[in-house]
C-alpha positions, 0 to 999 in steps of 0.5 A: 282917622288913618285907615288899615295899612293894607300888605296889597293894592288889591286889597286897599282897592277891594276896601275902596269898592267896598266903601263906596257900595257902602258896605261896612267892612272890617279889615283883619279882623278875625283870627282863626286857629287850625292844625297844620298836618304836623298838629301844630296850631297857627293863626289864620287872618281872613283880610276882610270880614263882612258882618252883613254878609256873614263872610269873610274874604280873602283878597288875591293878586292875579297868580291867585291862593298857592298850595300852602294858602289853598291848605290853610283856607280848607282846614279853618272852613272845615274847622270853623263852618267859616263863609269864605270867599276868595276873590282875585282881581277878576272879582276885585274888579267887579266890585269896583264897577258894581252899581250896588251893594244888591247887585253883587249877589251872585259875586257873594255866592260863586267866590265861596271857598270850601 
């Protein structure tokens, strides 16, 4: 079976790491509306969604989340209680050395977006 087509190397890394920790992942999975400052309403897709963490993830390249995405992240957190972590390639690179799934602990607490 052919897998996601991911939008960044980051994230078919971040998928990679994943799989072999043997954690289940579902990419782009989830959508979330939110209100923009002007009332209209757009879609938000998290790239990752972990069902056994009760997160979801959202992967960034080395300039990390700009205004708009930072703005984004904050309404559909405040709007739907969501488990957020935002992860740049520090993090990206942490899971990829990881021994095991456990001992991301701390990875799954520090990136919480909110």
């Amino acid at each position: 079976a052919e897998g996601p087509s991911f939008k960044s190397d980051w994230e078919r890394r971040t998928a990679a790491a994943l799989t072999r920790l043997d954690v289940e992942w579902r990419y782009e999975a989830r959508r979330f509306a939110y209100r923009d400052w002007r009332g209209i309403v757009h879609d938000y897709i998290p790239d990752f969604e972990i069902p056994s963490w009760r997160v979801c993830i959202e992967v960034k390249g080395p300039n990390g989340a700009d205004a708009a995405a930072e703005y984004k992240m904050r309404r559909v957190v405040a709007d739907h209680r969501l488990a957020l972590l935002l992860w740049l390639p520090l993090h990206i690179e942490m899971v990829e050395d990881a021994s095991s799934a456990e001992s991301l602990g701390g990875l799954r607490r520090s990136t919480l977006f909110h």
